[in-house]
N, C-alpha and C positions, 0 to 999 in steps of 0.2 A: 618348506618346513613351516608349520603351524608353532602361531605365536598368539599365544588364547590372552597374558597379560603382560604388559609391562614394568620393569622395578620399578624400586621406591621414585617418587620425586630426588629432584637434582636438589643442591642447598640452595641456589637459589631463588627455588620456588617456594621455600620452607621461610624463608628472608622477606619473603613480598608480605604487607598488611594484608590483614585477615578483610578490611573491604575489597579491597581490588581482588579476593579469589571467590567471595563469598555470592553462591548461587541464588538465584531465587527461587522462591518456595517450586514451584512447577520444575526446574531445571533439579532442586535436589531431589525432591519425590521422585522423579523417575531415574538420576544417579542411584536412589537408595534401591529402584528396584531393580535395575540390571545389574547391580551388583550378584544378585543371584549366579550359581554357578548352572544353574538351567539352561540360562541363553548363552552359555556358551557349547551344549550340547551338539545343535546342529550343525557347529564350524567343525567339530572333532571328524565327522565322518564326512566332510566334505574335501579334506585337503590329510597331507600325509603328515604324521608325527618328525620324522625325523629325518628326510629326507627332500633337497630342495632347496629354492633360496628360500630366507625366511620373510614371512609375511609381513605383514603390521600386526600391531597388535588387535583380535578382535575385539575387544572389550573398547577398543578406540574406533575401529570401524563404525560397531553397532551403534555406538554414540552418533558419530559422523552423518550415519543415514538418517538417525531419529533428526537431526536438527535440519537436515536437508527434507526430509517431507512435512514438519514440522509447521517451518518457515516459507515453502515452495520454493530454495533455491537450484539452481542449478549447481556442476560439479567444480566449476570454477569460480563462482562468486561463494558456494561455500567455503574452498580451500582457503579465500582472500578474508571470509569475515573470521573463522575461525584463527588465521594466521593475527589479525589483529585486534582479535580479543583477546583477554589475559583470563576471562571466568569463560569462556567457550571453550581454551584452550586447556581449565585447569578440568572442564566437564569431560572432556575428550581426552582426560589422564595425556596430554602431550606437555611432555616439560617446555621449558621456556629452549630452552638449548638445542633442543629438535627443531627438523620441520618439520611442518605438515605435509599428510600425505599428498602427494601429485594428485592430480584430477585423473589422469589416468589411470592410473595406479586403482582409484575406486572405483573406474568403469570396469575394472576389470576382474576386479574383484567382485563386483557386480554378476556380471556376466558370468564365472565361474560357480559363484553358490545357486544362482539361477531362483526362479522363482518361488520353487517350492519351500526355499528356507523360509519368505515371508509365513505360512501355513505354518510352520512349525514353531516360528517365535509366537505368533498369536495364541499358537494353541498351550503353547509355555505359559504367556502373559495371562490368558482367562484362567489356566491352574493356578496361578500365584493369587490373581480375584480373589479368588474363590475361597483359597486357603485363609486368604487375610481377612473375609466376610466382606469383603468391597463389592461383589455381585452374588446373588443367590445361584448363581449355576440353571434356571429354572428354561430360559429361552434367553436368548444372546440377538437384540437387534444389531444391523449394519446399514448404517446411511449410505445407500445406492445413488441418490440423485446425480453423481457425476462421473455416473458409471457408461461407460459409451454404450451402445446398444445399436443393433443392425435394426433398419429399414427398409421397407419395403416402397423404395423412389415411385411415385407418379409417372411414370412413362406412357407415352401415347398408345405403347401394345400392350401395357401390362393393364391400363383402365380399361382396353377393349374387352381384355382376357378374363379381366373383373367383373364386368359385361356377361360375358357369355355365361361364365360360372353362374351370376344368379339367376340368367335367363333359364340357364338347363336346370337350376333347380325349383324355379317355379312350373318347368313344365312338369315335372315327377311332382308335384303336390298336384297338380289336375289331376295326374293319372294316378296315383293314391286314393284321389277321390270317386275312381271309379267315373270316370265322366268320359265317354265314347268319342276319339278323335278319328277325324275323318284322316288316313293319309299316317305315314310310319316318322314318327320326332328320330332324330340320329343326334348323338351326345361326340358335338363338335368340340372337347376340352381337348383330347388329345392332339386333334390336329393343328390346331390353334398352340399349344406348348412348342410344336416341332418349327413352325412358322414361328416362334417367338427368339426359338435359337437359329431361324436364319437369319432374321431381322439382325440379332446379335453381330452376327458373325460377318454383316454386308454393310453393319454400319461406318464402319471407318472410311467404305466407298460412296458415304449416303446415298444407296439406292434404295429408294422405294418401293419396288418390286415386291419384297416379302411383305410391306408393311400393307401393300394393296389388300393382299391377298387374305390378309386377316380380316382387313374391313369386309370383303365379299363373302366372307365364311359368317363371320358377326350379324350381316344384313342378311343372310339366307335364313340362320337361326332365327332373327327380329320378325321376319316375316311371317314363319313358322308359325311364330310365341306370340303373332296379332291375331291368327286366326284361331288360337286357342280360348285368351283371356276372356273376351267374351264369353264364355262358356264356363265362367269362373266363379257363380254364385255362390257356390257349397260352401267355399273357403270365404273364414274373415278379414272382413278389410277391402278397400277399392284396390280394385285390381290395379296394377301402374306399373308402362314400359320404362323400363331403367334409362337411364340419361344417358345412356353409351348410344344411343338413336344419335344423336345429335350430333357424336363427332361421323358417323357414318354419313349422313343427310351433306358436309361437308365435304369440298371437293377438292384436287391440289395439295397443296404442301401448308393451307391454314386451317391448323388445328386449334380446339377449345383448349388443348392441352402442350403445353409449347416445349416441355420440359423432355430430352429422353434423354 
């Protein structure tokens, strides 16, 4: 059962000096602005009105997570700092007489509204902006810097594979240029992809068998792609074999590239 707020303070929270509850400016600016009935929107249709055990309060949640990304705590050094502060505990509306929520209890809660609530509270918070003239609504930056992002690892077949792709495309700029090659170029990407998912798939046995095989596919292209460049004046700039020659010219298991 959804529990959007909490009652009034207990008496003895009403009893405590007005130091010991009183927020600091950053801590009440944004009590003043989740007081909004807006953020509590996206809990309504996440969880059922009247059926259920009953939640925590959201209005104490949403607090809970602001000072946990806030701060960078984790679920349980939050529960412990909130439990022994008296103004973290009066921001997260929890009386003195309560506990605080388990750590569990928020992972699960977590886990339940799931991601898409964050989308929703932001796109609440930029309308309140906006209303209050705190942003012109015009374009909205986001500091990405530590945002993770996919890579594409240095592996010893993937720099081959890197290899070949700009070998096969320096050969189609000769042959763009109209410049007559003696003997038929074949575009070894594909074959080289399918030997890249054996290599994959052999490597927990470290056998090098597929890994040969690429280098033999890469030096057959190389040799191709020496008898062409010569023939390379049309185009600007010195011709130049790509540095993937090098781990090929290489014999055995020492690679320039150590990493797979």
């Amino acid at each position: 059962m959804l529990r959007l707020k909490d009652p009034q303070l207990t008496l003895w929270d009403v009893l405590l000096p007005s130091d010991l509850v009183q927020l600091n400016p950053e801590l009440a600016r944004v009590d003043e602005l989740l007081d909004d009935d807006r953020f509590m929107a996206p809990f309504i249709s996440r969880f059922e009105a009247r059926l259920g055990r009953p939640t925590i309060p959201m209005e104490t949640y949403l607090r809970l997570m602001y000072l946990k990304y806030r701060y960078g705590l984790g679920y349980e050094v939050l529960v412990q700092e909130v439990n022994d502060s008296i103004k973290w505990r009066r921001f997260c509306r929890i009386p003195l007489t309560q506990k605080v929520p388990h750590a569990t209890t928020l992972i699960k809660l977590t886990k339940r509204c799931g991601p898409g609530i964050v989308k929703e509270l932001n796109a609440a918070l930029v309308q309140k902006a906006r209303e209050e003239k705190i942003i012109r609504g015009k374009k909205l930056q986001v500091d990405t810097t530590v945002v993770e992002a996919n890579i594409h690892h240095p592996t010893d077949a993937g720099l081959l594979a890197d290899g070949v792709r700009v070998i096969t495309r320096t050969v189609k700029k000769i042959q763009e240029a109209g410049i007559a090659v003696a003997g038929a170029f074949h575009n070894r990407q594909r074959s080289i992809k399918k030997r890249i998912y054996a290599i994959n798939k052999v490597l927990k046995r470290r056998s090098n068998e597929a890994y040969q095989e690429v280098r033999e596919i890469t030096g057959t292209i190389l040799k191709t792609t020496r008898r062409l460049l010569p023939k390379l004046p049309v185009l600007s700039g010195r011709p130049r074999i790509p540095s993937s020659s090098k781990g090929i010219k290489l014999k055995g298991k020492s690679m320039p590239w150590s990493r797979r």
